[in-house]
Every structure is written in C-alpha cells, then in structure tokens.
C-alpha positions in Angstrom: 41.4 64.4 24.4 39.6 62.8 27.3 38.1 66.0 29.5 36.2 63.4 32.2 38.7 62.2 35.4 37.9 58.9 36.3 36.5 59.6 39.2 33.9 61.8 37.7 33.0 58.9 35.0 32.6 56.5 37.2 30.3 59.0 38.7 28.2 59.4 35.9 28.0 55.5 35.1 26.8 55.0 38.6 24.1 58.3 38.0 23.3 56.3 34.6 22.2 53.2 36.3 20.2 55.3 38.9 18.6 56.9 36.2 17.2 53.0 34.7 15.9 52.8 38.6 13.7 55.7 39.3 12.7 54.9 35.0 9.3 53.1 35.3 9.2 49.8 33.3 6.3 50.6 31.5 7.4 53.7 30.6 9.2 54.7 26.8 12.6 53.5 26.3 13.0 56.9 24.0 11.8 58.8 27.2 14.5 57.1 29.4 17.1 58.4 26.1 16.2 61.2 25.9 15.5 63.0 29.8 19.2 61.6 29.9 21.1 61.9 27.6 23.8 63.6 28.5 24.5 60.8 31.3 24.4 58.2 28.6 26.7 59.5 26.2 29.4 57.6 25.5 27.8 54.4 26.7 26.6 51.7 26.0 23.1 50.2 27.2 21.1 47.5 26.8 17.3 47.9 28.2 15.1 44.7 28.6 11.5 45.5 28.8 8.0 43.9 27.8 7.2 47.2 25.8 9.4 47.3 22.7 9.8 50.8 21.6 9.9 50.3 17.8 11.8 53.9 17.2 14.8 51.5 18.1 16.4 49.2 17.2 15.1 46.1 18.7 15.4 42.3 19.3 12.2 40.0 20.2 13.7 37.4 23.2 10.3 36.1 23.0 10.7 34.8 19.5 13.5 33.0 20.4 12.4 31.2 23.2 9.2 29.8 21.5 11.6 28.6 18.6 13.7 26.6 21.0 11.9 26.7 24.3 15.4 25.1 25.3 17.0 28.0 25.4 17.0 30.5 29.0 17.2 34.4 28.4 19.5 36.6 30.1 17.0 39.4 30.0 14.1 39.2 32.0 11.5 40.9 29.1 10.3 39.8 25.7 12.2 42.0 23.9 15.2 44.2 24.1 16.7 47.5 22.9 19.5 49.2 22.6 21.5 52.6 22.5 24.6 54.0 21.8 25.5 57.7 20.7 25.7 56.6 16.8 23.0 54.8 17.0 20.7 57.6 19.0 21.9 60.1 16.0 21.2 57.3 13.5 17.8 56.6 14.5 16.9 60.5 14.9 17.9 61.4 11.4 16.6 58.2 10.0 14.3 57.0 11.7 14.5 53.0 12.8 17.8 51.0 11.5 18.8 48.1 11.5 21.8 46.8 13.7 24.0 43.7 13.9 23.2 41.5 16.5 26.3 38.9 17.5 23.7 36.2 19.4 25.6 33.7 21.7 24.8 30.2 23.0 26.6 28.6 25.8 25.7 25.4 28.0 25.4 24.3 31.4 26.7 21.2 32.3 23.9 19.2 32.2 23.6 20.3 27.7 27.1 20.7 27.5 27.1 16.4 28.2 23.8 15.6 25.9 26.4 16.3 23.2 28.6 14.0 24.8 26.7 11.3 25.0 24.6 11.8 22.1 28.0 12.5 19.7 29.2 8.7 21.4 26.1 6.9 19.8 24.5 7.1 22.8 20.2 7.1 24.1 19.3 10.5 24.7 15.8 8.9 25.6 12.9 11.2 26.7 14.8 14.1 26.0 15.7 13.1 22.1 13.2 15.9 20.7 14.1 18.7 22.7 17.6 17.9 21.8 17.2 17.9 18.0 15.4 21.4 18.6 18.6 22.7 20.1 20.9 21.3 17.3 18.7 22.8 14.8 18.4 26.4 16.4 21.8 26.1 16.5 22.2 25.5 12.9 19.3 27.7 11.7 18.5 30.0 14.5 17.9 33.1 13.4 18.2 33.1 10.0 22.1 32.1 10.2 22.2 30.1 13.1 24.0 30.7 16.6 27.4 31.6 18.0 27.7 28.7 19.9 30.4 28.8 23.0 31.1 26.2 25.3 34.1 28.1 27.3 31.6 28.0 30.4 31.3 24.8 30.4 35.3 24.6 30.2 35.9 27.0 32.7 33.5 25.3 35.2 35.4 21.6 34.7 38.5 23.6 34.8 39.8 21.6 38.0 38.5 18.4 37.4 39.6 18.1 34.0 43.2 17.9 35.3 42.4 14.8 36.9 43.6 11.9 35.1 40.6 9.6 36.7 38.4 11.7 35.3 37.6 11.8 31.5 34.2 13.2 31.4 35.6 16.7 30.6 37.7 15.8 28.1 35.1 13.9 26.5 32.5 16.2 26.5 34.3 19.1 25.6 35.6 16.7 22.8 31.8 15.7 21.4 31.4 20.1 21.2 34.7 20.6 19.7 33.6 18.3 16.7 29.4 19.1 16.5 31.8 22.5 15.1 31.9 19.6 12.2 29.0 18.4 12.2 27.2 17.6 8.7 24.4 19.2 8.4 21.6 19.5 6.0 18.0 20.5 7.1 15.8 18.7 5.0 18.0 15.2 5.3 19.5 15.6 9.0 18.2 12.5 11.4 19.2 13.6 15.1 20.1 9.3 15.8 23.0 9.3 13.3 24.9 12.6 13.1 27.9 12.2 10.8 30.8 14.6 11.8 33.9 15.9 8.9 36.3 15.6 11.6 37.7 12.6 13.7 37.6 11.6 16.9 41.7 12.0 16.5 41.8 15.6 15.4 39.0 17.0 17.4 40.9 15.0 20.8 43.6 17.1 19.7 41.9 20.9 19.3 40.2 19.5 23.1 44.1 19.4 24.5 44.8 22.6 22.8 42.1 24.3 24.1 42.9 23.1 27.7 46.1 23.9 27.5 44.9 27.4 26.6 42.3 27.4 29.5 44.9 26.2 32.1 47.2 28.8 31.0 45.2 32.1 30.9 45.7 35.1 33.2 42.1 36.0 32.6 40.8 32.6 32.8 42.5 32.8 36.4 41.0 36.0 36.9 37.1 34.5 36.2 37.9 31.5 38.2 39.0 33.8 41.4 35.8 35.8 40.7 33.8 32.7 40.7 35.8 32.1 44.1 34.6 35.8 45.1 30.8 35.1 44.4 31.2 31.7 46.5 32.2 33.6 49.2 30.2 36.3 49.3 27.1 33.5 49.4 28.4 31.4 52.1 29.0 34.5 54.3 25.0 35.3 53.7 24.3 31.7 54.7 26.2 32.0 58.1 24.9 35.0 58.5 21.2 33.6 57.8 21.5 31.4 60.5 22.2 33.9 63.1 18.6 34.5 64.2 18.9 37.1 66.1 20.1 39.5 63.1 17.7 41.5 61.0 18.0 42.3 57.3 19.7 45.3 58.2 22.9 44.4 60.2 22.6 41.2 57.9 23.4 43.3 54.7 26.1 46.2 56.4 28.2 42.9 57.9 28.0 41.5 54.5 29.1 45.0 52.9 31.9 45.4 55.7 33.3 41.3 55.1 33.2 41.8 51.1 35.8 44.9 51.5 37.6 42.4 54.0 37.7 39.7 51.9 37.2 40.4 48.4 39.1 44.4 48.5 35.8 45.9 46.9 31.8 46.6 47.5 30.9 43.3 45.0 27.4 45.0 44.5 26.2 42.1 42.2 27.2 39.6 44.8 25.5 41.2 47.6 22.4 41.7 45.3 22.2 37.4 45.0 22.8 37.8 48.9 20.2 40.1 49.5 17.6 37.7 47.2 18.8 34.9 49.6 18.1 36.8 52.6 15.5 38.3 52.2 13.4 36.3 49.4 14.9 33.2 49.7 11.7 31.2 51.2 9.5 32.1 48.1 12.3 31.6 45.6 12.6 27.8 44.5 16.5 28.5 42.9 17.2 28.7 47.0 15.3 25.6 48.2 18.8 23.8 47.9 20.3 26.1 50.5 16.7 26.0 52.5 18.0 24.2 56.0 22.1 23.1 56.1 22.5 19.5 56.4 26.0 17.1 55.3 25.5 17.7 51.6 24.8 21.8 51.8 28.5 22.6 51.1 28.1 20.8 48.1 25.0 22.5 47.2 26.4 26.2 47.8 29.3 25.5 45.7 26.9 24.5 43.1 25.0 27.1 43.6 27.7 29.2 43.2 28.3 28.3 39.6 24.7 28.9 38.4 24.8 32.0 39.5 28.1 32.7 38.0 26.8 32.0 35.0 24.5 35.1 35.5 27.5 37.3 35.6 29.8 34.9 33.2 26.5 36.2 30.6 27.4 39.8 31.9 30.7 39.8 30.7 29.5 38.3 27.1 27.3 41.3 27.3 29.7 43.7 26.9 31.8 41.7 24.3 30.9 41.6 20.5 32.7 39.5 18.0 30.5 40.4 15.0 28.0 43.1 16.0 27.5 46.4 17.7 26.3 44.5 21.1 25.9 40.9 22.6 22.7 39.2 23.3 23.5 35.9 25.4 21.1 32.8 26.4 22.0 29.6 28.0 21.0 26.5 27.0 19.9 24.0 29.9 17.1 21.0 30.1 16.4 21.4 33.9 14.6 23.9 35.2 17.1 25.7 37.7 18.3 28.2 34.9 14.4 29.0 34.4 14.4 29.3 38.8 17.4 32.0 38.4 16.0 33.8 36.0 12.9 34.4 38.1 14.5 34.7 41.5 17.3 37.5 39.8 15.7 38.9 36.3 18.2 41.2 34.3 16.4 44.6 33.1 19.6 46.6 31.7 23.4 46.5 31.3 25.2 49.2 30.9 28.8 49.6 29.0 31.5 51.6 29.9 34.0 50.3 26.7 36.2 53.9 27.5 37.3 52.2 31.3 36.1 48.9 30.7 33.4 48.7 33.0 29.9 47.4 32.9 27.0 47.7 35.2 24.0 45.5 35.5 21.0 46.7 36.6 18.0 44.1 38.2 14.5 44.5 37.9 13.9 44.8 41.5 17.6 46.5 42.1 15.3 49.9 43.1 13.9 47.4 46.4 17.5 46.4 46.7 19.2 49.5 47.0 16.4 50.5 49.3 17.7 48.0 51.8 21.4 48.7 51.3 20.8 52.6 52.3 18.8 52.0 55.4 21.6 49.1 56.6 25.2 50.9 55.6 26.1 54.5 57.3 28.7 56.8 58.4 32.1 55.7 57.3 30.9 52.5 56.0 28.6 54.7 53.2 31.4 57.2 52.6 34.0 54.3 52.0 31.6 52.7 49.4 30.5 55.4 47.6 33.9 58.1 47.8 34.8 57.9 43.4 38.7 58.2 44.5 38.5 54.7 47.0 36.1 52.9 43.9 38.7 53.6 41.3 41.5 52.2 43.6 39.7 49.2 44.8 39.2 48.4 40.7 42.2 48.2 40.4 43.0 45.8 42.9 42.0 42.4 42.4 42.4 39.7 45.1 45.0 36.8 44.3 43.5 33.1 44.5 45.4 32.0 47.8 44.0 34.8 49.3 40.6 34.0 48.4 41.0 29.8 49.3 41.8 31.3 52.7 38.8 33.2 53.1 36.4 30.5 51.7 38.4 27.7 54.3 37.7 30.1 56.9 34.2 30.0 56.0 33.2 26.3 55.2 34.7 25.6 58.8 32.1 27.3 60.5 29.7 25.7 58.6 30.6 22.3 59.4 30.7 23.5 63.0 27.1 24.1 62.7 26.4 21.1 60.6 28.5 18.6 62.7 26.2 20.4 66.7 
C-alpha cells in the first residue's frame, strides 16, 4: 500500500538529486548511499564518476571507449555505479555482486549511413578501419556483443522518410535492418565483402514495417513533440542572446516564464542546454554553429536541436532495461560533435523514479546551474516552479504538436527579421 502522496515523492526525487549536488565528486559513492538513504529508497540511480567505488557494482566506460574509440559515452566519468534498494542490501550482506548490464548502441546520422553505403558495396575510404572496429564491437563487444538500436536514427528521418523523392532513409534504415543478418565469423570476417542471410527483398519489407510502426506511435509522436519542445526552448535563448542589453539573469527567468507559456512545464533540462549557451557558449565549440546568425543559422539550430536530443533520447534509454537491472547507452558517431556535446553538457547521475515513471538527470556542473536559476527566478515565478501540487499537474499535461509548430513559427520569424536587417 503506497503511504507517499505524489506530491511528497516528487519532493523527495527532487531532495535526491540535490543530495548528488552538494556530494563532492571525489568523494565515496557508498558515502553519498549511505548519509541518504532514506531519500534513495525506492529509486533508482546511476552515478558517473572517475573514482570507481569497488564495494559496488560497477562498469568501466573507459574500457569501452579504448576498445572502439568510435563509440561517445553518455556519462561524463570512466566508470559508473549503481544502486537500488536490493542491490544496497545485496552488496551489504555480500559484499560486491555482480549485476546485468543491458549495454545499448545507437547511431547518429552520419554512422547510421556508413552502413548504408558500406551494406550497397560501396568505398568507405579513410574511414574503412574505424568502421570495421564498430562492426566488430558490435559483434564482440563486451564479451557478447552490443544491443544495437537504430530507432534514433528512425525517429530523426521520421519526416523526410515520407517523402517519395527521398530514398535515403529507407535505404539506410534498410542496410541496419539486414547487418541484424549479417554473417559473421571473427577469425574469417573481411569488412569489403560482408555477406548478409537475408535479402535485400525481405529486409525492404521489415524497413516498411517498421515505418509503418514509427509513423503510427502515440509515443513516437510524443518524442517527436518533445524534440519540438527542446527546439524551442533553444531558439528562444538565441533571440534572447541577441538582446544585448539583457544579463544572464533576466535572460534565464524570461526563459523560465516563456517555457511555462509555451511548453505548460519548467523543462529544466532544456533550460540547462540554454544556460550552457548563454552563458558558456563562446568557450564551448558544440555552439560555434550558433556563434553569429547569418542565412543558414536556422538550419543549424534545428540541427542542433537533434544532437542534443540525442542527449535526452540516451536519458530515456537510461531508465529502460530490456535484459538487465539498468541501461548503459553510448552513441556511435565518426565526427567530433558528439565528443563537443559531451564536453559542453557531461552527465554525472540519473536518477529513476520506475513507481511514477519519472527520471532526473543530474549535470556535472548542474550545482553552477542552479546557482544561476535561484538568483534570476523569484516571488511567484519560484513559488509556481517549485509548489509539488502545480509540478504534478503540469506532468500531466503534455503540449499537442500544433501547438508547439505555432510557438516555434512564432519564433523563426523573428529570427529572419534579424537575419534579413
């Protein structure tokens, strides 16, 4: 029988998270457990960090990386650890144990269509090696190789796949459906003639199948519109960025008061990738893109939009497990942008609410953040962010697309109006 209101777990998440803050990095894990354990109960956490507490369970991210240096970690440290209350009681009476680890790989857009043209018979050139290296991790990483998912990919050509000019979706997302048939043998594999157990016929038709699927999901729609959501919230910051005469302050509480306009909620994360724009954004390369507006800028931001999705797309995995007791994610990518993110917004915790489906990610420089956001919102603005009976209504209300397409036309014409001065 549940003895916790809504209101006063949502409460305690929040008081979780606070705890990760005022926890110094280089301080124990088991020390962050156990001064708090009462707040973590019931939760779920993983806890990045670059000092492995071996009294846990663990997983080394820096392993991984050297193994396929491809590969771009969610988690900002070299290792990560985790807890939940049967694990905590595990590890007390037993000391360390052993848990399963589901391991996921999805793609950007630029390694989703190396398969693509690499599945086709085509030159993969200069980038042939690091290639095979991802093919093989894939097939041996590990010890039993990697969950490999390619629904970002899908859910980022969404749109364009339904254009019947354009085939490059279908094609790719083709090539992925059949390297899930690709013969493989690790001694005898040669990366310049893959032979695949399925047909270009049969895997065309799982591709249309799993469209169809795409197109025809609720929560597909419901990650699109929050895609839509982080779009907005960074063009606002941009606009906002270019009116001089506003300090960081009034930047963030008219970005905090315009995300309750627009979006319904405080979209903490989303202000967080504003903030980094605002107020780090000329010592972060990820943001050079968005540096000075010019003719192609809107192109850029909606771009940019995506990579950082991707940073909250890895969230959700986070809190999913197919196989395992918790979800480590990584992205596979062969430009450097991924590597950019990484370093301008680096993941140190994410904690799980699986009781109200919630989940809560925590930045290694969130502490700095949340300094800023205190000195900028007051009075009523504070009370309606942070009253528990106003969050659990606005979770429950979730902006429909037209609304948000209205919201982002609003936005892009002011930008061209400052573009086309």
């Amino acid at each position: 029988m549940r003895t916790e209101t809504p209101q006063q777990r949502i409460v305690r998440l929040q008081n979780a998270a606070n705890a990760i803050l005022l926890h110094d990095p280089s301080d124990s894990f088991k020390n962050l457990i156990e001064n708090n354990e009462e707040l973590f109960k019931e939760f779920r956490l993983v806890y990045s960090t670059n000092n492995l507490d071996f009294e846990f369970s663990h997983s080394s991210l820096r392993e991984i990386e050297e193994h396929c240096p491809t590969l771009k970690k969610y988690f900002y440290g070299t290792g990560i650890l985790f807890y939940s209350d049967e694990l905590y009681a595990a590890t007390k009476t037993n000391g360390q144990i052993q848990i399963p680890i589901d391991y996921s790989l999805s793609l950007d857009s630029n390694a989703a269509e190396r398969f693509r043209v690499w599945e086709s018979g085509g030159s993969l050139d200069k980038e042939e090696s690091r290639f095979e290296g991802l093919v093989r991790f894939i097939k041996e990483g590990q010890g039993q190789g990697f969950n490999f998912d390619y629904s970002f990919f899908i859910i980022e050509n969404l749109l364009d796949s339904m254009k019947p000019e354009n085939h490059r979706p279908f094609n790719t997302i083709r090539a992925l459906k059949r390297f899930d048939y690709l013969e493989y043998e690790k001694s005898s594999f040669d990366i310049r003639s893959p032979k695949f157990s399925e047909s270009l016929e049969e895997s065309g038709k799982r591709t249309i199948e799993a469209l169809h699927t795409f197109h025809s999901s609720k929560d597909i729609k419901g990650l699109l519109n929050r895609r839509k959501g982080l779009y907005i919230i960074l063009l606002k910051a941009i606009l906002l960025r270019e009116q001089k005469v506003l300090g960081l302050d009034k930047q963030l509480e008219m970005l905090v008061e315009y995300s309750l306009y627009a979006l319904g909620a405080f979209a903490k994360t989303e202000i967080y990738f504003a903030w980094k724009l605002l107020k780090h954004g000329k010592n972060l390369r990820f943001f050079d893109p968005v540096s000075q507006l010019g003719k192609k800028s809107l192109h850029r931001i909606k771009g940019m939009a995506w990579d950082l999705y991707a940073v909250r797309y890895q969230e959700m995995l986070v809190s999913k497990s197919n196989t395992g007791d918790f979800f480590v994610p990584f992205f596979a990518s062969f430009d450097n942008r991924f590597v950019e993110l990484a370093q301008a917004c680096p993941v140190r915790a994410v904690i799980i609410d699986d009781v109200d489906q919630r989940v809560m990610t925590i930045y290694l420089d969130e502490y700095d953040f949340m300094i800023d956001l205190n000195q900028s919102i007051k009075g009523e603005l504070q009370h309606r962010i942070q009253d528990p009976d106003e969050k659990v209504k606005r979770m429950s209300k979730k902006p429909v697309a037209e609304d948000l397409d209205k919201r982002a036309a609003e936005l892009e014409l002011i930008l061209e109006g400052i573009i086309n001065k």
